[in-house]
mmCIF file as gemmi writes it, N, C-alpha and C atoms, coordinates in Angstrom:
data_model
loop_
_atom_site.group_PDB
_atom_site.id
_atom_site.type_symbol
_atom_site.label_atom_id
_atom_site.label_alt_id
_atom_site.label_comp_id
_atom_site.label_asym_id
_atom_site.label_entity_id
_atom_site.label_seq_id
_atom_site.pdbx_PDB_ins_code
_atom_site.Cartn_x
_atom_site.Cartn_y
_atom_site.Cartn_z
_atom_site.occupancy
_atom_site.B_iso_or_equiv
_atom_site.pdbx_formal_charge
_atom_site.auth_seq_id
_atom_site.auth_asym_id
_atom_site.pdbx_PDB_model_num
ATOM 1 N N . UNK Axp A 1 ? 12.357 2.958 15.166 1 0 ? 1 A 1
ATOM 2 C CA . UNK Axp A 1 ? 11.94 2.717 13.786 1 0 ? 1 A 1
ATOM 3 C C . UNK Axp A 1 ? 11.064 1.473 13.742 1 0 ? 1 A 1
ATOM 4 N N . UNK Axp A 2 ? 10.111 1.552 13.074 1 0 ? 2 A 1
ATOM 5 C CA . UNK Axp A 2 ? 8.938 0.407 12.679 1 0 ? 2 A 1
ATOM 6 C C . UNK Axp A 2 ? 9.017 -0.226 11.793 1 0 ? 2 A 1
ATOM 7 N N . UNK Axp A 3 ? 8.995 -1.458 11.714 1 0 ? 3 A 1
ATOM 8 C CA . UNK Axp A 3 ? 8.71 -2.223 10.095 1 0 ? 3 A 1
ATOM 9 C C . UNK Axp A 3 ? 7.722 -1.858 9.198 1 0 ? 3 A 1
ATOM 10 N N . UNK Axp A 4 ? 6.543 -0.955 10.257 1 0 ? 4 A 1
ATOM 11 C CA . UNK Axp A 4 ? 5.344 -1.111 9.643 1 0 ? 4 A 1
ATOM 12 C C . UNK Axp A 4 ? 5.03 0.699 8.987 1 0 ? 4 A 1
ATOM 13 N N . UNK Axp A 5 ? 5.953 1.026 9.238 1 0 ? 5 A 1
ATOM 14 C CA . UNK Axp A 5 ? 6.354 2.686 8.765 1 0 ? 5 A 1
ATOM 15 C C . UNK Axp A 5 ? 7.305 3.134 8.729 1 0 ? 5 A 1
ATOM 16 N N . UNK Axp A 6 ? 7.09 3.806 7.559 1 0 ? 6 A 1
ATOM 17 C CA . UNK Axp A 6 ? 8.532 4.452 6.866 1 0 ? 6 A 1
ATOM 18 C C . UNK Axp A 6 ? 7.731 6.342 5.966 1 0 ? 6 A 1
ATOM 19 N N . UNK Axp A 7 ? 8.465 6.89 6.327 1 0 ? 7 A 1
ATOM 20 C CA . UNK Axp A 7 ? 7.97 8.479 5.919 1 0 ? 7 A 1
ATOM 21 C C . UNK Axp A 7 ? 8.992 8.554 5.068 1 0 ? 7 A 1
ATOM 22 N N . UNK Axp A 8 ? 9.142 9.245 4.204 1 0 ? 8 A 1
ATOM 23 C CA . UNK Axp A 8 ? 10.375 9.705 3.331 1 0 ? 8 A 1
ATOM 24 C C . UNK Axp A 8 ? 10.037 11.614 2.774 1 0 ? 8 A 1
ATOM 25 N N . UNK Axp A 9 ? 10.266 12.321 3.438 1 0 ? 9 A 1
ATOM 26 C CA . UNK Axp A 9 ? 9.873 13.868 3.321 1 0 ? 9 A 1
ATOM 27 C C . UNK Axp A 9 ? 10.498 14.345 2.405 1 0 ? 9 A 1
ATOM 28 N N . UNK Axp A 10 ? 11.958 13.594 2.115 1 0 ? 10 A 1
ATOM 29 C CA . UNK Axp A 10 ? 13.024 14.423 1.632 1 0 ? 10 A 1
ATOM 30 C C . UNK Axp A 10 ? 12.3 13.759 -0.159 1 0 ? 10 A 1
ATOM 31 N N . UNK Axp A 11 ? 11.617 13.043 -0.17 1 0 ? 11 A 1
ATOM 32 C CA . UNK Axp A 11 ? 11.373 12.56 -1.775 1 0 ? 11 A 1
ATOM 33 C C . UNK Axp A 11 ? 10.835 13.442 -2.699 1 0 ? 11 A 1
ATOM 34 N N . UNK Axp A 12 ? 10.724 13.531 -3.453 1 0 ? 12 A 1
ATOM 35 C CA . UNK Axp A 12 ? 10.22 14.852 -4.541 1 0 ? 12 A 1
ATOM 36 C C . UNK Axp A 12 ? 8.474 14.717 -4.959 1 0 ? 12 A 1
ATOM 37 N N . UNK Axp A 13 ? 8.328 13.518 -4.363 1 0 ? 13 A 1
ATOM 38 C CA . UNK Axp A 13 ? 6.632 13.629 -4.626 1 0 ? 13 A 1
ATOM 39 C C . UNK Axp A 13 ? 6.082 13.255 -3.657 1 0 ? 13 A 1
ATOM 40 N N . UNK Axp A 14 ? 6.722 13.624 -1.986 1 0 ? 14 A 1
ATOM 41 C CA . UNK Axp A 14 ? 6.049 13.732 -0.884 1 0 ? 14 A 1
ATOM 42 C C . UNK Axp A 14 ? 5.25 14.656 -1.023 1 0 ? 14 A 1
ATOM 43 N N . UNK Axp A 15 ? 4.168 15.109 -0.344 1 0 ? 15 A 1
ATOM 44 C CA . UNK Axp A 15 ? 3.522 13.409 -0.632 1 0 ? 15 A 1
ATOM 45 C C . UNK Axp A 15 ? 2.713 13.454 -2.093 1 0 ? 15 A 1
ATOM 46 N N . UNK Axp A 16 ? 2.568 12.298 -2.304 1 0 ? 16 A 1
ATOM 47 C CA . UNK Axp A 16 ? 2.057 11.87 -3.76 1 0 ? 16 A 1
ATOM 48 C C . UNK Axp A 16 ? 0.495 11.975 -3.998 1 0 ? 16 A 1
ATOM 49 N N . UNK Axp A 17 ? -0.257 12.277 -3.264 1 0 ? 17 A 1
ATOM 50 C CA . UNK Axp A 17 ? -1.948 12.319 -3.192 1 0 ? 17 A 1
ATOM 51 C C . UNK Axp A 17 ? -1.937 13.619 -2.12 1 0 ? 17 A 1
ATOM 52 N N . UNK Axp A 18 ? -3.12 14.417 -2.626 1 0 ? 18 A 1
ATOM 53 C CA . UNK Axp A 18 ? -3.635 15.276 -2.565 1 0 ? 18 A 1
ATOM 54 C C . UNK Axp A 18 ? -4.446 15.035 -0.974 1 0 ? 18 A 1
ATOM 55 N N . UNK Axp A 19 ? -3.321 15.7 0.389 1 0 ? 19 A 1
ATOM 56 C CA . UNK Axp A 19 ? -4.211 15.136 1.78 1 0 ? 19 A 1
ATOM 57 C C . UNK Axp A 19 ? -3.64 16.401 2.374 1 0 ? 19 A 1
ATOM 58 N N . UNK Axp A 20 ? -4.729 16.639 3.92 1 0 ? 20 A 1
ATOM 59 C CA . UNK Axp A 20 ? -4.132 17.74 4.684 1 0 ? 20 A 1
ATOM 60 C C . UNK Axp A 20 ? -2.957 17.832 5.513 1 0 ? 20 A 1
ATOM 61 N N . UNK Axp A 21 ? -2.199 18.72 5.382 1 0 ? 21 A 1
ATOM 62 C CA . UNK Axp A 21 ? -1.125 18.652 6.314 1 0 ? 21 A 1
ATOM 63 C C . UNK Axp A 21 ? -1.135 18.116 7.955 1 0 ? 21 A 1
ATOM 64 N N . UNK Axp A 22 ? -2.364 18.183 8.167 1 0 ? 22 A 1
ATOM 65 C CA . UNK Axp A 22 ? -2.308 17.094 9.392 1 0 ? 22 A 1
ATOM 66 C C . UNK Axp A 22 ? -2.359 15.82 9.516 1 0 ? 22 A 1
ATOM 67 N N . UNK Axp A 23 ? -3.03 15.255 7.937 1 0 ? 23 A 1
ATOM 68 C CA . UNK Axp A 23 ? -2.84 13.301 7.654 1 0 ? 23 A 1
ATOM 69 C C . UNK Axp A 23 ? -1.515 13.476 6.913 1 0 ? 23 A 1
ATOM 70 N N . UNK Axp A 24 ? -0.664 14.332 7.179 1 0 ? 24 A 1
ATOM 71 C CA . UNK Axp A 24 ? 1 13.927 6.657 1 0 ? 24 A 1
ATOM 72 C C . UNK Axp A 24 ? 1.339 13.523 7.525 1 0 ? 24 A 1
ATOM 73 N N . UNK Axp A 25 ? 1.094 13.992 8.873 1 0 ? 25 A 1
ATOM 74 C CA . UNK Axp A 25 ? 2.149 12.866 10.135 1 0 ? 25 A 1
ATOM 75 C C . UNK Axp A 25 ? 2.179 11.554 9.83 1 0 ? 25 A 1
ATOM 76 N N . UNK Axp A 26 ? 0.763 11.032 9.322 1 0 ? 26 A 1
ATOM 77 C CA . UNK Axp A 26 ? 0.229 9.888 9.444 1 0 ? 26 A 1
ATOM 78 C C . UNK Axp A 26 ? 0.598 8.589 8.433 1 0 ? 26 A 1
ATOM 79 N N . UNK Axp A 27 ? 1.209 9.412 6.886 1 0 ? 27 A 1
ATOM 80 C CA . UNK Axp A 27 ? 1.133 9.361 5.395 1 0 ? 27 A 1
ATOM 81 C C . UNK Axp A 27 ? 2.659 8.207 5.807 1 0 ? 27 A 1
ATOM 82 N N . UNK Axp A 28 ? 1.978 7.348 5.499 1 0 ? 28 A 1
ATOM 83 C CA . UNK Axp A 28 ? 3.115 6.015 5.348 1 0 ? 28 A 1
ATOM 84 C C . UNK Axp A 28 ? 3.781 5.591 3.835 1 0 ? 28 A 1
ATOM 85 N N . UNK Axp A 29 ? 5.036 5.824 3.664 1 0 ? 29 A 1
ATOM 86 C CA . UNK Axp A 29 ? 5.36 5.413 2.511 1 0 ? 29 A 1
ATOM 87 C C . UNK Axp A 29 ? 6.029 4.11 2.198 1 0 ? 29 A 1
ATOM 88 N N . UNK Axp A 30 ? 6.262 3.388 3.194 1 0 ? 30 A 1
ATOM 89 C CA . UNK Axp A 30 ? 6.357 1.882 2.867 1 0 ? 30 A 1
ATOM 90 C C . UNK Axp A 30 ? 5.749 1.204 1.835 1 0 ? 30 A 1
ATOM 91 N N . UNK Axp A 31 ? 4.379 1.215 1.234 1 0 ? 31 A 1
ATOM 92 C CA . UNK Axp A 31 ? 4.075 0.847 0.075 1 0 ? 31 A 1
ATOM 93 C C . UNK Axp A 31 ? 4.247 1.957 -0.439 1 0 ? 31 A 1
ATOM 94 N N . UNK Axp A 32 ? 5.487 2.245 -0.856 1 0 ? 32 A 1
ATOM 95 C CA . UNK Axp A 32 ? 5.173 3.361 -2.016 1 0 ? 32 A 1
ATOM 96 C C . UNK Axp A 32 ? 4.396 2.69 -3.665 1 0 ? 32 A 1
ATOM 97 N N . UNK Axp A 33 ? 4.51 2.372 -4.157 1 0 ? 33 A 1
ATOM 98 C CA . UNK Axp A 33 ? 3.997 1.402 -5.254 1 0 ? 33 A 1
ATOM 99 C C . UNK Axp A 33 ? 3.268 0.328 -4.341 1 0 ? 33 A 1
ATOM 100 N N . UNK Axp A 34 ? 1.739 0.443 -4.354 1 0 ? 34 A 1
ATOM 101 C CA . UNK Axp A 34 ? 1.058 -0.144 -3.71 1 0 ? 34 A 1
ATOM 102 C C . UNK Axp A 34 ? 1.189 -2.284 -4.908 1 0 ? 34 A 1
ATOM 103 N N . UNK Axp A 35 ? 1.411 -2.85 -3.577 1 0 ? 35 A 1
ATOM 104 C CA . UNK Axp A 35 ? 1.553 -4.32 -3.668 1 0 ? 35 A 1
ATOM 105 C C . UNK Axp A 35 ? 0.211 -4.971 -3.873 1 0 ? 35 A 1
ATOM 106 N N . UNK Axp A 36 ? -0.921 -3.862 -3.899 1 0 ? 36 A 1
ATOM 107 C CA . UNK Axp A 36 ? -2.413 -4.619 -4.677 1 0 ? 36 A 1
ATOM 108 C C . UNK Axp A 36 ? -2.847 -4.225 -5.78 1 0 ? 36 A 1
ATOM 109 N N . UNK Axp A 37 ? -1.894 -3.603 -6.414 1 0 ? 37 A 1
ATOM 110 C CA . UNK Axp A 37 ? -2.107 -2.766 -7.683 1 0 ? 37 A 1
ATOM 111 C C . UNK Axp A 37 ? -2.861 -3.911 -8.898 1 0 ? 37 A 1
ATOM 112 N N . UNK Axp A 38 ? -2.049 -5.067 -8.789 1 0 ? 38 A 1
ATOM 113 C CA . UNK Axp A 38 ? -2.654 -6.139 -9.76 1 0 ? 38 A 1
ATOM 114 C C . UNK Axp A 38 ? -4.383 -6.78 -9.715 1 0 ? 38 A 1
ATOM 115 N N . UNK Axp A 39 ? -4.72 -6.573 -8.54 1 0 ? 39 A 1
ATOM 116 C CA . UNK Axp A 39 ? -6.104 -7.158 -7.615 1 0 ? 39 A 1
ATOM 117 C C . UNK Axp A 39 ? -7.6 -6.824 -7.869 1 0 ? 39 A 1
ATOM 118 N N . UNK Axp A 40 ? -8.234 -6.75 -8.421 1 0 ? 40 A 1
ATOM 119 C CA . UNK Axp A 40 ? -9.101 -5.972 -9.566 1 0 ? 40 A 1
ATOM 120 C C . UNK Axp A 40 ? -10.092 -5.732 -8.042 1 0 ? 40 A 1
ATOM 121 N N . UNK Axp A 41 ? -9.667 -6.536 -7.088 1 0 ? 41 A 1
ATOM 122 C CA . UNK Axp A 41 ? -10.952 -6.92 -5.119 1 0 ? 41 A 1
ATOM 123 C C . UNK Axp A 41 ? -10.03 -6.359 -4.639 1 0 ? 41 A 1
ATOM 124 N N . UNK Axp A 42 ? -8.951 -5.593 -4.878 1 0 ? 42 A 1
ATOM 125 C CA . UNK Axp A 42 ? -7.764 -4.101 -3.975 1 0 ? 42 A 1
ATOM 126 C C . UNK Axp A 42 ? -8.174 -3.679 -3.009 1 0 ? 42 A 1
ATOM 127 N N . UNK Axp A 43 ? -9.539 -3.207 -2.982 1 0 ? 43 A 1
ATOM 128 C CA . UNK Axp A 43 ? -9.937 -2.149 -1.926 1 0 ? 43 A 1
ATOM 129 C C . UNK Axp A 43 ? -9.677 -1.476 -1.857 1 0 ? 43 A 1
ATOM 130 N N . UNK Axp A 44 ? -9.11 -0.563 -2.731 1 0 ? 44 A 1
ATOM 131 C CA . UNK Axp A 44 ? -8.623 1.14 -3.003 1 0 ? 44 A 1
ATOM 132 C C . UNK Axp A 44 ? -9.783 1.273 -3.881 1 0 ? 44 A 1
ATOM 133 N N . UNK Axp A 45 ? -9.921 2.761 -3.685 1 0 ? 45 A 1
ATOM 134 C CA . UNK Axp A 45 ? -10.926 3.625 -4.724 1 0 ? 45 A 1
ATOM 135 C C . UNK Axp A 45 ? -9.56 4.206 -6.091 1 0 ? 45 A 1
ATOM 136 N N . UNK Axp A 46 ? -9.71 3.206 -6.827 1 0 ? 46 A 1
ATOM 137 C CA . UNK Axp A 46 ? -9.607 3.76 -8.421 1 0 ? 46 A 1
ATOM 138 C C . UNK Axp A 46 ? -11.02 3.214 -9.73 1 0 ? 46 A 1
ATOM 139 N N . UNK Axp A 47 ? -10.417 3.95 -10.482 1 0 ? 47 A 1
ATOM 140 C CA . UNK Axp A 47 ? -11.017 3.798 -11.71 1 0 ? 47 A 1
ATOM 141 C C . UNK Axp A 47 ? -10.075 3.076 -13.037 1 0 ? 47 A 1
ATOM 142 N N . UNK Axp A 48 ? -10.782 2.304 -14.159 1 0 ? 48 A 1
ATOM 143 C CA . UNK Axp A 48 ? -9.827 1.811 -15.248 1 0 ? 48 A 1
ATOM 144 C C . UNK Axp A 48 ? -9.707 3.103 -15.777 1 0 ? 48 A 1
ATOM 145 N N . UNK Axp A 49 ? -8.994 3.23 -16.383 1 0 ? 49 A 1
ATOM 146 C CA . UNK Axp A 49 ? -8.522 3.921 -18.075 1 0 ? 49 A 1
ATOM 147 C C . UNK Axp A 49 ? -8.872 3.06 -19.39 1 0 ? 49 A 1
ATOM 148 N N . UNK Axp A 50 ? -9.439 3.709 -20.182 1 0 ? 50 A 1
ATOM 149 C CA . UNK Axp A 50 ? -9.692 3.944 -21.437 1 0 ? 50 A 1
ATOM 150 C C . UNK Axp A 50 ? -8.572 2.393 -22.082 1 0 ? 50 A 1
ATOM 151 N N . UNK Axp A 51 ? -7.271 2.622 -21.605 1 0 ? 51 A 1
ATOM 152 C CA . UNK Axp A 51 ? -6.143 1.697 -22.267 1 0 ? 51 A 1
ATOM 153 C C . UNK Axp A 51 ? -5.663 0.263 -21.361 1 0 ? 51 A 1
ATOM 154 N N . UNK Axp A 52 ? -7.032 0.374 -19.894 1 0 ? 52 A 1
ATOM 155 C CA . UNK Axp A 52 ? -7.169 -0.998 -19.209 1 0 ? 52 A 1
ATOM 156 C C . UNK Axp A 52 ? -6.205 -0.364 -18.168 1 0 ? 52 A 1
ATOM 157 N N . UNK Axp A 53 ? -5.267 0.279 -17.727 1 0 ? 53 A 1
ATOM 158 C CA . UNK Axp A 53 ? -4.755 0.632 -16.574 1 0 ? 53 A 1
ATOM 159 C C . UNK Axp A 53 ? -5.478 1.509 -15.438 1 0 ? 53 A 1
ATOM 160 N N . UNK Axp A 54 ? -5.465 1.061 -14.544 1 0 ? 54 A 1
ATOM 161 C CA . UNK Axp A 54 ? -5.994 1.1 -13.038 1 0 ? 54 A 1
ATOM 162 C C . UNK Axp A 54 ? -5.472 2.507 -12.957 1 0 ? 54 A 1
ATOM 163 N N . UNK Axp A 55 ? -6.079 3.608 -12.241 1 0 ? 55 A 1
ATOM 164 C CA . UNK Axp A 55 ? -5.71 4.901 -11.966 1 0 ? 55 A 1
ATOM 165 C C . UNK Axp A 55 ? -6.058 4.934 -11.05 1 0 ? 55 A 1
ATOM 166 N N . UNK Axp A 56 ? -4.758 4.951 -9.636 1 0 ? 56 A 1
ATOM 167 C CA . UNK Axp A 56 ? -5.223 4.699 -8.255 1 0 ? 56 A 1
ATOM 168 C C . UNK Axp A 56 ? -4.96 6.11 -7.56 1 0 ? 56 A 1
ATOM 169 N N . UNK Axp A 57 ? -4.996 7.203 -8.552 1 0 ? 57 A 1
ATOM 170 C CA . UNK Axp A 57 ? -4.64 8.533 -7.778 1 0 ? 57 A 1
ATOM 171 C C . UNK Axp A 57 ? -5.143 8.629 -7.059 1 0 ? 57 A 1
ATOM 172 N N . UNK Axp A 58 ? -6.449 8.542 -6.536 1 0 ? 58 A 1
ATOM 173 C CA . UNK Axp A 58 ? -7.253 9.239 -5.397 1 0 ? 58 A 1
ATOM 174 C C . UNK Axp A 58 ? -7.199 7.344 -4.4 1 0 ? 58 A 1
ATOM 175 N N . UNK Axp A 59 ? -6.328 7.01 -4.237 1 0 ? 59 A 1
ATOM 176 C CA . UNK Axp A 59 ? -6.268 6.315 -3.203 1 0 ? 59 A 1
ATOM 177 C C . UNK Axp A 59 ? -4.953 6.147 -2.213 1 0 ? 59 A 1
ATOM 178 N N . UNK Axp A 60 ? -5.671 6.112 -0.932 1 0 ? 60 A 1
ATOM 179 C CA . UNK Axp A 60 ? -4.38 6.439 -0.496 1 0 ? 60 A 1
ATOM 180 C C . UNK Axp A 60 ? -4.31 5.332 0.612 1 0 ? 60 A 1
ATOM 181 N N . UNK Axp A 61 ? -5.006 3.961 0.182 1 0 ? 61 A 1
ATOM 182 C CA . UNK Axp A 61 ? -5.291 3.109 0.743 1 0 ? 61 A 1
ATOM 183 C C . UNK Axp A 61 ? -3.673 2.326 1.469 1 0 ? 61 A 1
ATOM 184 N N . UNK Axp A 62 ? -3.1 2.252 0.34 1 0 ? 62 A 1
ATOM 185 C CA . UNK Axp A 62 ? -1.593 1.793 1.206 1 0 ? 62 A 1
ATOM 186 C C . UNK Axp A 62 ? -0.968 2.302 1.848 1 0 ? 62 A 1
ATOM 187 N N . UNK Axp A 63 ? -1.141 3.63 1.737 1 0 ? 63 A 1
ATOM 188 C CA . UNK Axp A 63 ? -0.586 4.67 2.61 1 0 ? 63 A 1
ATOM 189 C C . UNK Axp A 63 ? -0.813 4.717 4.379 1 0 ? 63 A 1
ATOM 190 N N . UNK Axp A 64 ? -1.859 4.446 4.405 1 0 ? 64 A 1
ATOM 191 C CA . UNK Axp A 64 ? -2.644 4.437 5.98 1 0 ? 64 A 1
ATOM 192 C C . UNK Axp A 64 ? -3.028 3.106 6.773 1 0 ? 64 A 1
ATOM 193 N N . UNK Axp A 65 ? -2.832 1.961 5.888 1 0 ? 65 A 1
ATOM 194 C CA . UNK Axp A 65 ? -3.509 0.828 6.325 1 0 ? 65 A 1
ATOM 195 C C . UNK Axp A 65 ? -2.742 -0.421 5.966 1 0 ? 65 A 1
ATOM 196 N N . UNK Axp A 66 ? -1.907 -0.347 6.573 1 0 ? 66 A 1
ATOM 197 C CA . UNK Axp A 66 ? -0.698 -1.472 6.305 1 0 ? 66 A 1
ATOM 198 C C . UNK Axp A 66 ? -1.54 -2.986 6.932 1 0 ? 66 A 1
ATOM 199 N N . UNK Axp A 67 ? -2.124 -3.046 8.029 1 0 ? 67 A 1
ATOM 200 C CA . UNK Axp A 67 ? -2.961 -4.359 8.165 1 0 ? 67 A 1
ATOM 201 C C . UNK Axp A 67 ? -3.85 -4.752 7.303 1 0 ? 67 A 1
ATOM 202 N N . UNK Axp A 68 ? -4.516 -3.805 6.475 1 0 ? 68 A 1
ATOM 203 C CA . UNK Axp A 68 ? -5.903 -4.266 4.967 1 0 ? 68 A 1
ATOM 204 C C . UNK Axp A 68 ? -4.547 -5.27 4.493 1 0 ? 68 A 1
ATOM 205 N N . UNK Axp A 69 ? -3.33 -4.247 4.031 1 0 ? 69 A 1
ATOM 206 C CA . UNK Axp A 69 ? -2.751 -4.725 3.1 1 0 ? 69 A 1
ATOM 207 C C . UNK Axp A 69 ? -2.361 -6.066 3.333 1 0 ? 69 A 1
ATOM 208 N N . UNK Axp A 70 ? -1.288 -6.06 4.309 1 0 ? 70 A 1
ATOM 209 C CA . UNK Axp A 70 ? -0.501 -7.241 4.486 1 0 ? 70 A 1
ATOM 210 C C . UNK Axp A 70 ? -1.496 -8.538 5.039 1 0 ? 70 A 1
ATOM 211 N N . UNK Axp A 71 ? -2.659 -8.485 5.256 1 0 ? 71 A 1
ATOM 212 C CA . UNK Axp A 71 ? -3.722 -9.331 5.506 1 0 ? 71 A 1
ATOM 213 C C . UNK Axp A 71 ? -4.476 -9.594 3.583 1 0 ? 71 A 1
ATOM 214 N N . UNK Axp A 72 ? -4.264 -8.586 2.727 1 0 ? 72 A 1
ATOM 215 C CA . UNK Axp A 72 ? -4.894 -9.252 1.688 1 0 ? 72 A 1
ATOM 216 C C . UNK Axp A 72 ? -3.619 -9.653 0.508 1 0 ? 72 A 1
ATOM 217 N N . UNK Axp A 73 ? -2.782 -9.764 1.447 1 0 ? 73 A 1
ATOM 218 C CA . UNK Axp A 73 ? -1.44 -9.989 0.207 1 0 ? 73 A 1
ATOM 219 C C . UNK Axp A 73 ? -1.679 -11.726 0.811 1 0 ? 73 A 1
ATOM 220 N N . UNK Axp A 74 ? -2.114 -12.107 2.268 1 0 ? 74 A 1
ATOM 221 C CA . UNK Axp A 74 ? -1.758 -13.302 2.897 1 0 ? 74 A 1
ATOM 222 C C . UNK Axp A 74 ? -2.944 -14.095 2.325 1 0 ? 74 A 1
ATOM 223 N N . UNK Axp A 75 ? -4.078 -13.477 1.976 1 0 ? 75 A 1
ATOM 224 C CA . UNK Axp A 75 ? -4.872 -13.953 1.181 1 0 ? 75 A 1
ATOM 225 C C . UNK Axp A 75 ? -4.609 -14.602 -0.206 1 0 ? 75 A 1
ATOM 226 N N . UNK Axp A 76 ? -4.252 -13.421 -0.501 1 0 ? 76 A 1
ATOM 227 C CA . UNK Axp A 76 ? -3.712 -13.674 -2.22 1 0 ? 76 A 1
ATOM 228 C C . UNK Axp A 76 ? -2.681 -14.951 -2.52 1 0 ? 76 A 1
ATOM 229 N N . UNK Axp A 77 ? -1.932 -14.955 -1.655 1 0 ? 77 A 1
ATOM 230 C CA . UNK Axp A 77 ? -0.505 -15.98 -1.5 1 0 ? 77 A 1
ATOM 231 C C . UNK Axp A 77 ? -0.759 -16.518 0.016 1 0 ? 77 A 1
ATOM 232 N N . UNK Axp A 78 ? -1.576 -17.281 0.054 1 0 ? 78 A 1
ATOM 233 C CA . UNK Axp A 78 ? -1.641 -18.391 1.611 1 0 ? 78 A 1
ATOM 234 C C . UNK Axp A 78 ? -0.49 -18.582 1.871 1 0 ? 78 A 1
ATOM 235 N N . UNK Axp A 79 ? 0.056 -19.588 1.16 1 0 ? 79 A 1
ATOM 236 C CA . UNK Axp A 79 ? 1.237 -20.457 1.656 1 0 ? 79 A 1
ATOM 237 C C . UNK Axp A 79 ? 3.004 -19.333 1.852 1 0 ? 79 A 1
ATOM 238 N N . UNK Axp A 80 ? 2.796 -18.029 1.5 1 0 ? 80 A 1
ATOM 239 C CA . UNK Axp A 80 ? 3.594 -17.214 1.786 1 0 ? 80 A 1
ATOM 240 C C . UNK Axp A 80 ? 4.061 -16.828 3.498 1 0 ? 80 A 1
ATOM 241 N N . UNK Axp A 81 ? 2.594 -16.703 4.076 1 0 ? 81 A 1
ATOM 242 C CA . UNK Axp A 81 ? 3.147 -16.307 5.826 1 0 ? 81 A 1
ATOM 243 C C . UNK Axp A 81 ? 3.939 -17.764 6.138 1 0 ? 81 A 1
ATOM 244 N N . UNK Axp A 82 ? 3.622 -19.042 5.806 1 0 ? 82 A 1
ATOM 245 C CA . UNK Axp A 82 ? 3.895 -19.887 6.724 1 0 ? 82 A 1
ATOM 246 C C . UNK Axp A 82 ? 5.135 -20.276 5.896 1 0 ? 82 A 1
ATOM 247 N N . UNK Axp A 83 ? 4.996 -20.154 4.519 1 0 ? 83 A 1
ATOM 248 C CA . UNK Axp A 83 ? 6.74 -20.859 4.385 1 0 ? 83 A 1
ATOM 249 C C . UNK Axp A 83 ? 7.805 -20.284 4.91 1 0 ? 83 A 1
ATOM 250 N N . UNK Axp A 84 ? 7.578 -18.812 5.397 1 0 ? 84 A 1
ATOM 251 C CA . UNK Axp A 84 ? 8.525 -17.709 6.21 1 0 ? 84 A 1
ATOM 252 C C . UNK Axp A 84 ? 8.577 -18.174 7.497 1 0 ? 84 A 1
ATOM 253 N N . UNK Axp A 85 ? 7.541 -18.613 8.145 1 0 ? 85 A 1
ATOM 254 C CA . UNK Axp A 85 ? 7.334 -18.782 9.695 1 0 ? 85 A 1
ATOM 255 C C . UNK Axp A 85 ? 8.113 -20.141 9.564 1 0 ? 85 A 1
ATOM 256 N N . UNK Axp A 86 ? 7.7 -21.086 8.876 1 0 ? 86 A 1
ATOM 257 C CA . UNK Axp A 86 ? 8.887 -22.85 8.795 1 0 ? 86 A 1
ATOM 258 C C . UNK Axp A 86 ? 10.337 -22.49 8.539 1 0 ? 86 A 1
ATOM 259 N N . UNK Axp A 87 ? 10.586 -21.188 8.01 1 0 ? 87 A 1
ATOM 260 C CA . UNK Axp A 87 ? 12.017 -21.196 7.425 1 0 ? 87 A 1
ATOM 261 C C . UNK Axp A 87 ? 12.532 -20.532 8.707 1 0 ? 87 A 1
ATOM 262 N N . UNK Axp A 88 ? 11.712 -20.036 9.77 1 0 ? 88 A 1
ATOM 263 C CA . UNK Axp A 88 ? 12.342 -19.186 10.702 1 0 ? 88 A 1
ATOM 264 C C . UNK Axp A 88 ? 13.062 -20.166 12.204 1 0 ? 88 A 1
ATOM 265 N N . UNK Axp A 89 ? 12.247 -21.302 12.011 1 0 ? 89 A 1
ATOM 266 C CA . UNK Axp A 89 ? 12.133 -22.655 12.993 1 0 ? 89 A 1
ATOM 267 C C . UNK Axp A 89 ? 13.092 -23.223 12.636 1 0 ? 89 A 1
């Protein structure tokens, strides 16, 4: 088992975006609720809504690319990798 993947088949909206049964091996659900949702510079392909909410259906950016992510969360929050790495010492 990986930190950096997690599948969940048995869930009722496996999978949740519209992909071929051969990028399901691949389909990571560890971000299930993607952690750049707030980030307007995300790097997922969505669009706003009409009522200001982000519609990230056609992205399946957290799904496949756990290094974009966890490299632009370390961005977002600098001092997050290292207060973990001092607390580990």
């Amino acid at each position: 088992m990986s930190y950096r993947f997690f599948q969940n088949r048995a869930c009722e909206f496996f999978p949740c975006h519209h992909i071929s049964e051969h990028s399901q091996e691949a389909f990571n659900c560890l971000f299930c609720y993607c952690p750049l949702y707030p980030f307007p510079d995300c790097g997922g392909r969505y669009w706003m809504l009409q009522n200001g909410l982000k519609d990230c259906s056609n992205c399946t950016l957290p799904h496949y690319e756990y290094d974009l992510i966890v490299n632009k969360l370390i961005e977002k929050y600098p001092g997050a990798s290292s207060a973990k790495t001092e607390s580990m010492t």
